[in-house]
C-alpha positions as CSV (number, residue, x, y, z in Angstrom):
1,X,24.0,-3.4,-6.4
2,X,23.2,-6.8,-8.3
3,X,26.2,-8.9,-8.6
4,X,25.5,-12.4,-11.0
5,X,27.7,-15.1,-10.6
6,X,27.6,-18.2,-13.2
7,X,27.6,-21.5,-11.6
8,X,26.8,-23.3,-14.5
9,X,24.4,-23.3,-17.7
10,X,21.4,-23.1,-16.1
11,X,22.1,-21.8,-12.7
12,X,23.2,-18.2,-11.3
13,X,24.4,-16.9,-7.8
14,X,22.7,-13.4,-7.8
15,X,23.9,-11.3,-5.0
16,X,21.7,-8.1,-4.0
17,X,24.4,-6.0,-2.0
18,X,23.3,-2.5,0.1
19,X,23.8,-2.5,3.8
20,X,23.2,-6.4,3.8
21,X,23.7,-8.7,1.2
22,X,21.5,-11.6,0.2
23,X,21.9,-14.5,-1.8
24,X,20.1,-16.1,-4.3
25,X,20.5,-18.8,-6.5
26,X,18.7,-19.0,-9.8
27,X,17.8,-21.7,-12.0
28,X,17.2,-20.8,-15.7
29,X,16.3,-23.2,-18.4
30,X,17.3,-22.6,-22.2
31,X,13.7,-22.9,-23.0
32,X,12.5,-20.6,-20.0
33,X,15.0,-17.6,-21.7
34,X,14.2,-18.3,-25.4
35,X,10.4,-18.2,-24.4
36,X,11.5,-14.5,-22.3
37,X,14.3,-13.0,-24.3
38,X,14.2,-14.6,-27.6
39,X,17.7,-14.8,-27.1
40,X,18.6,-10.7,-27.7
41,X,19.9,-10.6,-24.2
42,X,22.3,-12.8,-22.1
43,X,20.7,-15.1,-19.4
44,X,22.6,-12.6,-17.3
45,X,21.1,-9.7,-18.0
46,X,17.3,-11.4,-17.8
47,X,18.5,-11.7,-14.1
48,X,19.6,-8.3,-13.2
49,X,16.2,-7.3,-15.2
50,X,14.1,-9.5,-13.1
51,X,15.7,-8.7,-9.8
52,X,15.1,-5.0,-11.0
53,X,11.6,-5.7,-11.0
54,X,11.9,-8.0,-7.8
55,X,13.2,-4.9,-6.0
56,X,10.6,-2.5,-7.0
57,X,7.6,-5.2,-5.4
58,X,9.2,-6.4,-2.2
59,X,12.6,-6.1,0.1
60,X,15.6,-8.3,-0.9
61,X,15.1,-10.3,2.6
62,X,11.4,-11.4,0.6
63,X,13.3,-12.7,-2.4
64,X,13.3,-16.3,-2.1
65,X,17.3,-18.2,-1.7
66,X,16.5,-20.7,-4.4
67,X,14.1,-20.8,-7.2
68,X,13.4,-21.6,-10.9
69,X,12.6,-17.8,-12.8
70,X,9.6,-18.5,-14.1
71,X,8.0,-18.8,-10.3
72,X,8.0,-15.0,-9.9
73,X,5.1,-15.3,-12.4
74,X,3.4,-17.2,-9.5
75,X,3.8,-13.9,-7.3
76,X,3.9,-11.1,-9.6
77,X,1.3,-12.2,-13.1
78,X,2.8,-9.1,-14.7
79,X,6.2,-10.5,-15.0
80,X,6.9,-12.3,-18.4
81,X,4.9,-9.1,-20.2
82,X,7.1,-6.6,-18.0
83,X,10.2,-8.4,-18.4
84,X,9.8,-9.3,-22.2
C-alpha cells in the first residue's frame, strides 16, 4: 500500500507499507507537475503513479528517504514518457 501525506505545497510524506514500511519524503515543484501532468491529475496522484513505477524497478528499501521527483529520471530515463 502507498499512503501520501501532504506536508506542504511542494512536499509529500509517501509511505510504502507491506511487511515493513518505508518512508519517503518528496519534493514536488509546480513547474515539475505542470511540465508531467499538465495539471489533469493531483500532485498526489503523480506520486502514487511514480512510486508505482518505482516499485516495479527496484525494492522499497532502494527508494531513496528524500528527493526532488524529477531525479528518478536520473535512474530510470523512461520515466517522464512512462509517467506522462
Amino acid at each position: 500500500m502507498i499512503k501520501i501525506t501532504k506536508q506542504d505545497e511542494e512536499t509529500f510524506l509517501v509511505e510504502v507499507i507491506e511487511d515493513t514500511t518505508t518512508k519517503h519524503l518528496v519534493h514536488i515543484s509546480d513547474k515539475v507537475y505542470g511540465e508531467l501532468t499538465n495539471k489533469k491529475i493531483s500532485k498526489e496522484k503523480l506520486l502514487k503513479k511514480s512510486f508505482e513505477f518505482l516499485l516495479e524497478r527496484e525494492p522499497k528499501e532502494s527508494i531513496m528517504s528524500e528527493f526532488e521527483l524529477l531525479i528518478i529520471e536520473k535512474y530510470f530515463p523512461e520515466f517522464r514518457e512512462t509517467i506522462k
